[in-house]
C-alpha positions as CSV (number, residue, x, y, z in Angstrom):
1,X,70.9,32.5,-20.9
2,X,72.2,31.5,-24.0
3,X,75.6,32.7,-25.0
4,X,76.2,34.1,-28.7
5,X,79.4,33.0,-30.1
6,X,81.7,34.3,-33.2
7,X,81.2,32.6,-36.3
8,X,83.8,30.4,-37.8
9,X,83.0,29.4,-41.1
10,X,81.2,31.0,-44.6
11,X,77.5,31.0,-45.4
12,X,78.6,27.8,-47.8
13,X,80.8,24.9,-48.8
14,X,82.3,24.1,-51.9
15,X,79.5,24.8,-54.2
16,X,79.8,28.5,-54.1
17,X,83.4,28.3,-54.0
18,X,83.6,29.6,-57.9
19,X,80.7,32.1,-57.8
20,X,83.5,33.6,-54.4
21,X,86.6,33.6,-56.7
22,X,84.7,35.4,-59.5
23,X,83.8,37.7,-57.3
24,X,87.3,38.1,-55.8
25,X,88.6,38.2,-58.6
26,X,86.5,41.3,-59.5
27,X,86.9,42.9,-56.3
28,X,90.6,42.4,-56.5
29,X,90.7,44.5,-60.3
30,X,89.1,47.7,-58.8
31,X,91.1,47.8,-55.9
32,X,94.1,47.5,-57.9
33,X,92.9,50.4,-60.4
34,X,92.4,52.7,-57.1
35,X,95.5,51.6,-56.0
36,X,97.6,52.7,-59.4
37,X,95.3,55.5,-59.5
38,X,93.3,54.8,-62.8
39,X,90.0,55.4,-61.0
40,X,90.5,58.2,-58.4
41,X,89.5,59.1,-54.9
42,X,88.2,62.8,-55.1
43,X,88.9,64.8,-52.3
44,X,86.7,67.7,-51.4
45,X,88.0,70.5,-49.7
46,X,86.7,72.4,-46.8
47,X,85.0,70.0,-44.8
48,X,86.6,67.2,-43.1
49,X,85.3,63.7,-44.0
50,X,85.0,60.6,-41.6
51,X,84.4,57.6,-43.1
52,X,82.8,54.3,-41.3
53,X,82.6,50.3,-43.2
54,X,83.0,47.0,-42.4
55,X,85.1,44.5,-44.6
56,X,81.6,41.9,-44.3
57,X,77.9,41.9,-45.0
58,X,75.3,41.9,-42.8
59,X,74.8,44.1,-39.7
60,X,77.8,45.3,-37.9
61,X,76.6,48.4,-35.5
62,X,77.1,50.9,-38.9
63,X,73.7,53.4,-37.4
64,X,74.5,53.7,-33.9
65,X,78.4,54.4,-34.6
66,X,77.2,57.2,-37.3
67,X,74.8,58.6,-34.6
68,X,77.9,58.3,-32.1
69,X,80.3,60.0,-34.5
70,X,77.5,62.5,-35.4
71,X,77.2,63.4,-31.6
72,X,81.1,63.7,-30.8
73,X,81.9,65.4,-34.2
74,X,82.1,69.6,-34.7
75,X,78.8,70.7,-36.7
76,X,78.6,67.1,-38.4
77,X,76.2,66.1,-41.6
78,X,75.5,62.1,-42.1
79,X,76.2,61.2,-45.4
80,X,74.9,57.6,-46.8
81,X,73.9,55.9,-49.8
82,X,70.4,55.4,-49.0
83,X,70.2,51.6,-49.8
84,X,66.5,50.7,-50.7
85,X,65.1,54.2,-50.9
86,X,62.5,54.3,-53.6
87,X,63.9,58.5,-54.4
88,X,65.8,58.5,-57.3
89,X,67.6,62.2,-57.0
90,X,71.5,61.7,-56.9
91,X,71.3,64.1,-53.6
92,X,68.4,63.4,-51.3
93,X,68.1,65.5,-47.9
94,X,66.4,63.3,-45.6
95,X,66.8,65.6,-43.1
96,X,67.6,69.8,-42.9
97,X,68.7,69.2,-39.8
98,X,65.4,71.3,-38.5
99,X,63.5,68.8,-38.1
100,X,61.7,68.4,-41.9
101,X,62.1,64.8,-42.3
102,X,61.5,63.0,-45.9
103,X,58.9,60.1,-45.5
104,X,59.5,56.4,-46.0
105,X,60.0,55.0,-48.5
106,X,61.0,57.9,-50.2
107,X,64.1,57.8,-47.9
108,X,66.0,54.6,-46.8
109,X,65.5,53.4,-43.0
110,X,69.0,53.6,-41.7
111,X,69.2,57.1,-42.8
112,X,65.6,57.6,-41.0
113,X,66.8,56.2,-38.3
114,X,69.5,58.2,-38.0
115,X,67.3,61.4,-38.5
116,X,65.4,60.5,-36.2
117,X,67.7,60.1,-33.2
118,X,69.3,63.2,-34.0
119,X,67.2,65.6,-35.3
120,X,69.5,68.5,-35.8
121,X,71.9,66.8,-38.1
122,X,71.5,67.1,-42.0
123,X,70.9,63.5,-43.2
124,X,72.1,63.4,-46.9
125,X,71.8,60.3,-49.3
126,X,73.8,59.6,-52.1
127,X,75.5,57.0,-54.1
128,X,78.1,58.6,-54.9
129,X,79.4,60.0,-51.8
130,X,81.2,63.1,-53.0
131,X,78.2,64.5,-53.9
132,X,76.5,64.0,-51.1
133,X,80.4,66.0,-48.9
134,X,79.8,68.5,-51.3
135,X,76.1,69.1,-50.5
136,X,76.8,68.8,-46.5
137,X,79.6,71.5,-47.3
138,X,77.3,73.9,-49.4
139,X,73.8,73.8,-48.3
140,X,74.4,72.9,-45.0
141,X,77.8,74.4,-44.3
142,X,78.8,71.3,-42.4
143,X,82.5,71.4,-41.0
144,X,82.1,67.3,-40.6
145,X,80.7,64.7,-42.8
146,X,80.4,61.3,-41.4
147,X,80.2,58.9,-44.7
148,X,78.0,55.8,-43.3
149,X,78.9,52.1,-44.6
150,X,81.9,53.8,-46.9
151,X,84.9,51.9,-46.3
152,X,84.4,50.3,-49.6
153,X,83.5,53.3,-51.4
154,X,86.7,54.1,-52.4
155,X,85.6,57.6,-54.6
156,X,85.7,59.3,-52.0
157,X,88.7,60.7,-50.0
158,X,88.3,60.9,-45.9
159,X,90.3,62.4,-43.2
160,X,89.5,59.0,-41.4
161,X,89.2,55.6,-42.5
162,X,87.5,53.7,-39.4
163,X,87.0,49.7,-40.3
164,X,84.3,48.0,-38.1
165,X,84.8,44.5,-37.2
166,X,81.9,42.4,-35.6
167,X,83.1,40.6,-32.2
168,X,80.6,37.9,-33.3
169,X,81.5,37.4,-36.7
170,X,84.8,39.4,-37.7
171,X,86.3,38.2,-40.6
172,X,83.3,36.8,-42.4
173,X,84.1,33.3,-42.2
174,X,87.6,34.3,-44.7
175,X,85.8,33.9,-48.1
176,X,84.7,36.1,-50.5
177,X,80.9,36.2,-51.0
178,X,79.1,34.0,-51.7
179,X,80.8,31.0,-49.8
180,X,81.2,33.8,-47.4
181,X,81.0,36.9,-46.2
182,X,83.4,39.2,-46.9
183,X,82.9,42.2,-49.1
184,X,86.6,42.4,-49.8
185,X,89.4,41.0,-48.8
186,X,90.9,41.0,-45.5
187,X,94.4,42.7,-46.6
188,X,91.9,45.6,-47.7
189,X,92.1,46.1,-43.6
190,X,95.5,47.8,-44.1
191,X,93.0,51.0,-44.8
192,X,91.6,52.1,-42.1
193,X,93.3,54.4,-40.0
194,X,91.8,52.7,-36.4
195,X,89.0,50.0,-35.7
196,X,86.2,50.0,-33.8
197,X,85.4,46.2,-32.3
198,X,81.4,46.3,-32.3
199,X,79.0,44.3,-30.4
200,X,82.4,44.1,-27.6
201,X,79.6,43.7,-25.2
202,X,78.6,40.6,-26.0
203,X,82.4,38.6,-26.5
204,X,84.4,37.6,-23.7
205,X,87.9,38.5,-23.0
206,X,89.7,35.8,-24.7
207,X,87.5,36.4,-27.6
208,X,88.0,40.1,-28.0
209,X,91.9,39.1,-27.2
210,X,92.0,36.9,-30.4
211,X,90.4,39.5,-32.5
212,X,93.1,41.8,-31.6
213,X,95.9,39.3,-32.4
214,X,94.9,38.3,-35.9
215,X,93.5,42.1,-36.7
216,X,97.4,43.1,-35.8
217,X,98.4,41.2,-38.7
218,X,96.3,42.9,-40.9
219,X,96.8,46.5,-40.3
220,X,99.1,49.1,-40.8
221,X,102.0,49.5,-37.5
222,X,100.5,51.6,-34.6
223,X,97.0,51.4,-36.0
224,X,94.9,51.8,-32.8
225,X,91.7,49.4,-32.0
226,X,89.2,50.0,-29.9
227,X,86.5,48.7,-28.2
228,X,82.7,49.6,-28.9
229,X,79.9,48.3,-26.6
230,X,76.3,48.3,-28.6
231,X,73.6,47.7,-26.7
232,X,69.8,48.4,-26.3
233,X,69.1,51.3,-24.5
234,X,66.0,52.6,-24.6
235,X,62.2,52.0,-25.9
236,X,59.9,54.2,-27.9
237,X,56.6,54.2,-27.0
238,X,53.5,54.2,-29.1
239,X,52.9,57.5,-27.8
240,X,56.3,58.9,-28.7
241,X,57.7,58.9,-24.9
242,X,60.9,57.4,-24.6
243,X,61.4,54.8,-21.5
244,X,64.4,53.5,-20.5
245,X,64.1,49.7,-21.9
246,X,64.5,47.5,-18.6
247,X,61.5,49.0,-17.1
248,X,59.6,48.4,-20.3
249,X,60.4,44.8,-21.0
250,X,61.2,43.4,-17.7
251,X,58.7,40.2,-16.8
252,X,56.7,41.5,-20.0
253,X,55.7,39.2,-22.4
254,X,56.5,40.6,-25.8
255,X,56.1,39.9,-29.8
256,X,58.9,40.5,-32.0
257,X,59.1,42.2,-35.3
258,X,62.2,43.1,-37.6
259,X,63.1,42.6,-41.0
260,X,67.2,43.1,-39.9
261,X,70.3,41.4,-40.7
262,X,71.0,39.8,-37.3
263,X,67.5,39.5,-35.9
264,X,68.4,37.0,-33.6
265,X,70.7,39.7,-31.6
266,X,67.8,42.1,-31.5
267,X,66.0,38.5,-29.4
268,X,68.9,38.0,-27.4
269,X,68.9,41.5,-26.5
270,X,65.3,41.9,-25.7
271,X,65.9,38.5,-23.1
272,X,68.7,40.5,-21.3
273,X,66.9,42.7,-20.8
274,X,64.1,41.0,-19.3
275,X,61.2,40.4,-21.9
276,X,59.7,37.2,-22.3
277,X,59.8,36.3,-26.2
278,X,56.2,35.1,-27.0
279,X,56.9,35.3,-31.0
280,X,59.2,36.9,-33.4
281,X,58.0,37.6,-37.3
282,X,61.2,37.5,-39.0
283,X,61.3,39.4,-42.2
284,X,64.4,39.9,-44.5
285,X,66.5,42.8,-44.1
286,X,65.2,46.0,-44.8
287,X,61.7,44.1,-45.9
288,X,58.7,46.7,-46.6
289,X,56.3,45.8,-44.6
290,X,52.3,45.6,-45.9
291,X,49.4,46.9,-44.5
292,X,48.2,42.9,-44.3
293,X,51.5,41.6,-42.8
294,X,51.2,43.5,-39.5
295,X,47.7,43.4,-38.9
296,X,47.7,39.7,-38.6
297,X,50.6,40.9,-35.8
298,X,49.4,40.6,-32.1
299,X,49.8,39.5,-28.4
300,X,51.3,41.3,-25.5
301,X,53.5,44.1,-25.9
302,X,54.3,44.6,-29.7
303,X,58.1,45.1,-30.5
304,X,60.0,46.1,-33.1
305,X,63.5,48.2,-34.0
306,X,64.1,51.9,-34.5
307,X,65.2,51.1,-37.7
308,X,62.3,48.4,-38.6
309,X,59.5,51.2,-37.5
310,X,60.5,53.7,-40.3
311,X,59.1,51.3,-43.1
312,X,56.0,51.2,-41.3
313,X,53.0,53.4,-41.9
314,X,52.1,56.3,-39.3
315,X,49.3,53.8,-38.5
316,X,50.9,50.4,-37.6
317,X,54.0,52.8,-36.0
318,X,50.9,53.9,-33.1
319,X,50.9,50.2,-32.4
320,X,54.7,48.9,-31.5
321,X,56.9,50.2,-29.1
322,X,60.8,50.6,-30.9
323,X,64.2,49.3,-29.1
324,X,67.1,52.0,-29.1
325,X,70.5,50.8,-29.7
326,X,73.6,53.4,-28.4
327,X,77.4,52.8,-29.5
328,X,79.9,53.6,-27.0
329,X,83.6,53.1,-27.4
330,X,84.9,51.3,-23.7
331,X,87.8,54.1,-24.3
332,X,86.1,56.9,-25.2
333,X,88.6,59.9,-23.9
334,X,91.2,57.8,-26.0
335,X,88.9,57.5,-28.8
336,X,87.9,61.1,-28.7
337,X,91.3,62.5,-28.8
338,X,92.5,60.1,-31.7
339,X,89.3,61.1,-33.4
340,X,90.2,65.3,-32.7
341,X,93.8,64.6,-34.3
């Protein structure tokens, strides 16, 4: 089996090195105009407001932590941006939390997703992430608001700042986009209030180790890090039953589809599991899929991710089965009880 291992360096060489210092350079001016408090963070009262990002572009685990939050949190609302929604109202619902669900691609497919695996939580987009508290507090009279990919959405005020950093590609290769890919840079760590290591599954121990050493440079004293397993759990049948995914995919021959930031992980994790890769149609992230791209898309059992099948149609949705992912932090009564505080 081939083993997955961190990345090292950015996307780029010396080409893009200007483009990244621009763009440092610009990231560099807001931060410091939060910092001196010439742009604020607006806090809203009466609901508390937990707040989940990653320093880098590109998939980190961000959906299945929200779900996990969602589940663990007191009468929680998902709050998200709603990148790539085609609505254009500053407070979408997505989801009432009663199971009326906006359509694709009205609504994004993360927050989809998210409605989807947990139907009786409000799903609320917004750019502007106060709004969308406010509207979790008021319509909904949420007590929780989990604010997905909003560690660098600075705004907004949280109770709890939680940074995610990818075991297989943590610091973004130390550059600013676009030689790399970091979003900010890496002193911005000193915000969050604990970590979450994602994809922990899939380092080793010496790797995870080294994380941890160079992350306890960058944080605050006493800043706890934990670790958070993601992994395929279940599939989706055509026929809506849901199948635990080893018995689905084991010895099955199988043809991939995703349009996600890191599809070769969704691969690697359908070949643990068992499946037999016959062909993977990679797309770019959040791609919206025709009508004539996945009809030309056939042979053996079709495949695709939860959050890939909500740009689908209803029609081409009857034809692939959807892969599951689940967060869950190695420490979770320690996790809980830091979370609770």
């Amino acid at each position: 089996m081939r083993r997955i291992e961190p990345t090292d360096r950015g996307l780029a060489g010396a080409f893009f090195m200007p483009l990244s210092w621009l763009y440092g350079a610009g990231v560099r001016a807001r931060l410091a105009l939060y910092g001196a408090g010439l742009l604020p963070s607006k806090k809203v009262d009466g609901i508390r407001v937990v707040s989940i990002g990653n320093l880098t572009v590109g998939g980190t685990g961000k959906t299945p932590v929200a779900v996990m939050l969602a589940s663990m949190l007191e009468k929680p609302a998902i709050v998200s941006r709603g990148y790539g929604r085609a609505s254009v109202e500053p407070v979408q619902v997505v989801s009432d939390g009663k199971g009326h669900i906006a359509p694709y691609p009205e609504a994004a497919d993360e927050a989809l997703a998210c409605a989807e695996t947990l139907p009786q939580v409000p799903v609320i987009c917004a750019p502007l992430r106060v709004d969308g508290i406010i509207a979790a507090r008021d319509t909904f009279c949420a007590k929780t608001a989990v604010l997905d990919d909003a560690f660098s959405h600075l705004a907004a005020a949280r109770d709890k700042n939680i940074l995610l950093v990818d075991a297989l590609d943590p610091f973004g290769g130390e550059k600013p986009l676009p030689a790399g890919r970091l979003r900010e840079p890496l002193a911005s760590a000193r915000r969050a209030d604990a970590v979450l290591i994602t994809r922990a599954n899939l380092a080793d121990g010496p790797m995870l180790e080294k994380i941890r050493r160079r992350l306890a440079g960058l944080l605050k004293p006493d800043t706890p890090i934990f670790e958070c397993a993601i992994a395929a759990e279940n599939i989706i049948t055509p026929a809506g039953e849901t199948v635990a995914a080893e018995e689905v995919l084991r010895s099955a021959a199988v043809t991939l589809v995703s349009g996600i930031a890191r599809p070769a992980q969704f691969e690697e994790a359908v070949k643990r599991l068992g499946g037999v890769v016959a062909l993977h149609h990679i797309f770019a992230d959040h791609h919206r899929f025709t009508d004539r791209e996945l009809a030309v898309v056939t042979g053996g059992l079709l495949l695709t991710t939860q959050k890939d099948a909500a740009r689908m149609t209803q029609e081409h949705r009857g034809r692939f089965h959807q892969l599951t992912l689940k967060a869950a932090v190695r420490d979770e009564a320690a996790f809980a009880a830091w979370l609770s505080n």
